[in-house]
C-alpha positions in Angstrom: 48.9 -8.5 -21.1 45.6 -6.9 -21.0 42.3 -9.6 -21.0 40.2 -9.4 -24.1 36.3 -9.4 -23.2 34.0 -12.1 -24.1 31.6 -11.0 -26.7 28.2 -10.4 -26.2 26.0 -13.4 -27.5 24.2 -12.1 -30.7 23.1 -13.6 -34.2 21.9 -12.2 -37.6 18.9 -12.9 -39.0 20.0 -15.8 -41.4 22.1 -17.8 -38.5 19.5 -17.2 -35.6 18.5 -21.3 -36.2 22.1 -22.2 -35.1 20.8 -21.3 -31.6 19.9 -24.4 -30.3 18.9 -24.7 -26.5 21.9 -27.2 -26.1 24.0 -23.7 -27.3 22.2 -21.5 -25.0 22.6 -23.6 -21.5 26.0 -23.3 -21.1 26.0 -19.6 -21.2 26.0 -16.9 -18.3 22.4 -15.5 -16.8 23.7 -12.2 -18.4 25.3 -13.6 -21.3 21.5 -15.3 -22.0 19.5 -11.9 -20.7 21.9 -10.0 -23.9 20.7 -12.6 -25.6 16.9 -12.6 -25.2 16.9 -9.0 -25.8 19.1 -9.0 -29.6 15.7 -11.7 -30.3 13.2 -9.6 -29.4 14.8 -6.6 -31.0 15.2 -8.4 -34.5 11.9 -10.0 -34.0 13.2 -13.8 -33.5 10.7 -14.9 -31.2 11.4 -18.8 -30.9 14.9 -17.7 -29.9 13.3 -15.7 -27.5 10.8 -18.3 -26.3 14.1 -20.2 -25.4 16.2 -17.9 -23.4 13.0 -17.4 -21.6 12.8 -20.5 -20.3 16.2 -21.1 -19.2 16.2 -17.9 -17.5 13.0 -18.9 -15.9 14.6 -22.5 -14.9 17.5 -20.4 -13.1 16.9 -18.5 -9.6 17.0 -14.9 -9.9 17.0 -16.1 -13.8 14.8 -13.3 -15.0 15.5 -9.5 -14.6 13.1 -7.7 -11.7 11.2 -5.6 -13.3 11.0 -2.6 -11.2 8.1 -0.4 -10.5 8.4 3.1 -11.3 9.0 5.2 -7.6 5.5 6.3 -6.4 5.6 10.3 -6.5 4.1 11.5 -2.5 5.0 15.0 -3.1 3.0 14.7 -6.5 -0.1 14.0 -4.9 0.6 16.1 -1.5 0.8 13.5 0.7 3.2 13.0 3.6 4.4 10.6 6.4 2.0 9.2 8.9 4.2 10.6 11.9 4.4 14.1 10.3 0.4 14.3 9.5 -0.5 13.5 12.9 2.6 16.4 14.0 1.0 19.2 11.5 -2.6 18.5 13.8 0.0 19.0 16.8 -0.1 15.4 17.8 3.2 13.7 18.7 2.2 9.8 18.5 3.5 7.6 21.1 5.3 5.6 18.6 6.7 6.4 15.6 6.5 2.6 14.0 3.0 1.3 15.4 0.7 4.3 16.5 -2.3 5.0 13.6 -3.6 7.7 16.0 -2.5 10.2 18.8 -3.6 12.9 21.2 -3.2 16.3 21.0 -2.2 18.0 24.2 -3.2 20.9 23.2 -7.1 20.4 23.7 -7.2 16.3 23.8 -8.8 15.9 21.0 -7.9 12.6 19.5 -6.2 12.4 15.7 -6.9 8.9 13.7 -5.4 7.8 11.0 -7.8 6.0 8.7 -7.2 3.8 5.3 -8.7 5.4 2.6 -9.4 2.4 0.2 -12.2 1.1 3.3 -13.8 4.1 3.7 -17.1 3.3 2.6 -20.4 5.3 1.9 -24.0 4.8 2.8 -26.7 7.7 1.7 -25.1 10.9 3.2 -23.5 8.9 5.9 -19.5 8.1 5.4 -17.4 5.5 7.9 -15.1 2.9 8.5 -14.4 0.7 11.1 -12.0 1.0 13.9 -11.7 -1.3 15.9 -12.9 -5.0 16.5 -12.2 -7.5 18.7 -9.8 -10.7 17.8 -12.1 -13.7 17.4 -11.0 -16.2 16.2 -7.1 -15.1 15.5 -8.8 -12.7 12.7 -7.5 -9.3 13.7 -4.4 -9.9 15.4 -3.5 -6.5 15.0 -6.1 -5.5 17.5 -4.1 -7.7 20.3 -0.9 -5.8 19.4 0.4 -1.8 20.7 -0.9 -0.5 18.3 -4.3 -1.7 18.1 -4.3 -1.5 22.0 -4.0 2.1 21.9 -6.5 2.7 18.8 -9.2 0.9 21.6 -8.0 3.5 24.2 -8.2 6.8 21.4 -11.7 5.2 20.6 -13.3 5.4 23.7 -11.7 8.5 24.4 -13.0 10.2 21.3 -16.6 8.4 22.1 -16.0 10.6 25.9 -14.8 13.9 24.1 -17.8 13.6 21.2 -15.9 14.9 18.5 -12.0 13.6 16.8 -10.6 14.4 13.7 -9.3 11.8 10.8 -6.8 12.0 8.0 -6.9 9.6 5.5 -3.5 7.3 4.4 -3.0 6.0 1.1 -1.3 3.3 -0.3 -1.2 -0.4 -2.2 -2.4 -3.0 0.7 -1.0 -6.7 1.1 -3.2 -9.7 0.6 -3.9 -11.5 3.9 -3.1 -8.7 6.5 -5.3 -5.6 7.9 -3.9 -2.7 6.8 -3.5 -0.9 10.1 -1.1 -4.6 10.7 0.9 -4.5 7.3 0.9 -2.6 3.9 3.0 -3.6 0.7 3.7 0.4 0.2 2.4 3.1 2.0 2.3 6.5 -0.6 1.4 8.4 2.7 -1.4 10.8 4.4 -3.0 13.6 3.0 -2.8 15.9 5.9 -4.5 18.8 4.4 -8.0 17.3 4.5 -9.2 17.2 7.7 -12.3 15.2 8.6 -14.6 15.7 12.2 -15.6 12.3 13.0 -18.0 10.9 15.6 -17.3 7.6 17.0 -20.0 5.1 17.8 -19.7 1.4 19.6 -21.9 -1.3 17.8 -21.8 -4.3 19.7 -17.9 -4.5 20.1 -16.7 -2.5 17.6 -16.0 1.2 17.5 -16.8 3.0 14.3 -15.6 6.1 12.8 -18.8 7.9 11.1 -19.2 11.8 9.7 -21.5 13.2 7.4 -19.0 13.8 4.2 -21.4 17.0 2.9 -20.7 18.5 6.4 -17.0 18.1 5.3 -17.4 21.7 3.5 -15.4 20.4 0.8 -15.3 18.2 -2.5 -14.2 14.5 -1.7 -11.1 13.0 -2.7 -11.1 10.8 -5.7 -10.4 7.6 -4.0 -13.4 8.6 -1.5 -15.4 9.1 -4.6 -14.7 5.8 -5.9 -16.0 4.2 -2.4 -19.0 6.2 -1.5 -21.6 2.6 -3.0 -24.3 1.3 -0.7 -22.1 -1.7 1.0 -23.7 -4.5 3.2 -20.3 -4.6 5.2 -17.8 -2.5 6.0 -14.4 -3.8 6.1 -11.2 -2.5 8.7 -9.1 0.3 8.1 -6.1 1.6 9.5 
C-alpha cells in the first residue's frame, strides 16, 4: 500500500493565530522553511518572525543563501596559471607562484592585486615584497613569497618586468598573495612595464600609468588617490 505524503504546513489568513511557537517546534527544518515562506507570501509577518527564530535556534536552520556565480568570461579575465602562460611564462607552481620567468628573454612576469594598486601624481605602484616582522606577512616566509623575493631582485638586475593585474573579493585577516575568499581571475590582455625599486627592505613595483598607452581599468581608476601608505598585493 502506497504511503501518503505529509502535507506541507500552510494556514489561511483567518487561522494564521493558531500558529503558536509550541505548534511550530515540533516540526521538520523543511516543514518550518515551507512554512516561513506561505507567511511572507500572505504577508503574516509575526508568523514569520517565529519560524525565523526556530530556524535560527537550529544548525544549518536557515537556508544558505547563495551568491550568484561570478561571470570571468564576462569581464575577460582568466586563470592566474594561464595569464602568466599567454606572456610565455610556465610558473614553477601551479598552486603558489604569483610570478614567473619567461625563458624566452628572462624577463620576469608578476602577478599583482588590483584592489592595492594605488596612485600618487603620475606615479602608479604597489608593494611586493616585505619582510616578516613580527609574524605579519607570513606569506613572505612561505614558496611562494620566497620566489616573489628571487623575481624581485631579478627584475631590479634586468631593469624592466611586466605585471598583470588579478581580480577578486579578498579575505579579512590574510594578504592576498597568502589567501583570497574568491579569485574572479587576471586580465591578461593589459599588460603593464614595471620598474622595481628596493626601499629599505621592501621591493616595490612602480610604472608611470600614462606611459601605459592605454585607458586604466575601472578598478585602477577607483585607486589612483594620494595615499600615505601603500598596502601588499599579490
Amino acid at each position: 500500500m502506497a504511503m501518503q505524503k505529509t502535507a506541507a504546513p500552510s494556514f489561511r489568513r483567518g487561522r494564521a493565530s493558531l500558529w503558536t511557537r509550541d505548534k511550530i517546534e515540533p516540526l521538520s527544518t523543511i516543514e518550518i522553511r515551507q512554512l516561513l515562506a506561505n507567511a511572507q507570501r500572505l504577508g503574516e509577518t509575526e508568523i514569520a518572525a517565529l519560524c525565523d527564530e526556530v530556524l535560527g535556534a537550529r544548525p544549518r536552520g536557515r537556508a544558505v543563501e547563495r551568491k550568484p556565480a561570478r561571470k570571468r568570461a564576462a569581464r575577460g579575465l582568466v586563470t592566474r596559471n594561464a595569464a602568466l602562460g599567454s606572456r610565455g611564462v610556465t610558473p614553477r607552481s601551479r598552486s603558489w607562484s604569483r610570478s614567473g620567468v619567461r625563458e624566452s628573454d628572462g624577463r620576469v612576469v608578476m602577478t599583482l592585486w588590483a584592489d592595492d594598486v594605488r596612485g600618487v601624481n603620475n606615479e602608479t605602484g604597489c608593494l611586493l615584497w616585505a619582510p616578516n616582522l613580527q609574524g605579519a606577512r607570513p606569506w613572505s616566509d612561505s614558496p611562494g613569497g620566497k620566489e616573489r623575493l628571487e623575481h624581485c631582485i631579478l627584475a631590479m638586475g634586468h631593469g624592466e618586468a611586466e605585471a598583470l593585474l588579478a581580480y577578486g573579493e579578498r579575505m579579512e585577516g590574510f594578504l592576498p598573495e597568502q589567501k583570497v575568499l574568491h579569485l574572479d581571475g587576471v586580465d591578461a590582455d593589459n599588460v603593464l612595464t614595471i620598474r622595481v625599486e628596493k626601499r629599505g627592505e621592501e621591493y616595490w613595483a612602480v610604472w608611470d600609468g600614462a606611459a601605459q598607452g592605454r585607458e586604466p581599468l575601472p578598478a585602477q581608476r577607483a585607486s589612483q588617490v594620494p595615499s600615505p601608505e601603500l598596502d601588499a598585493v599579490s
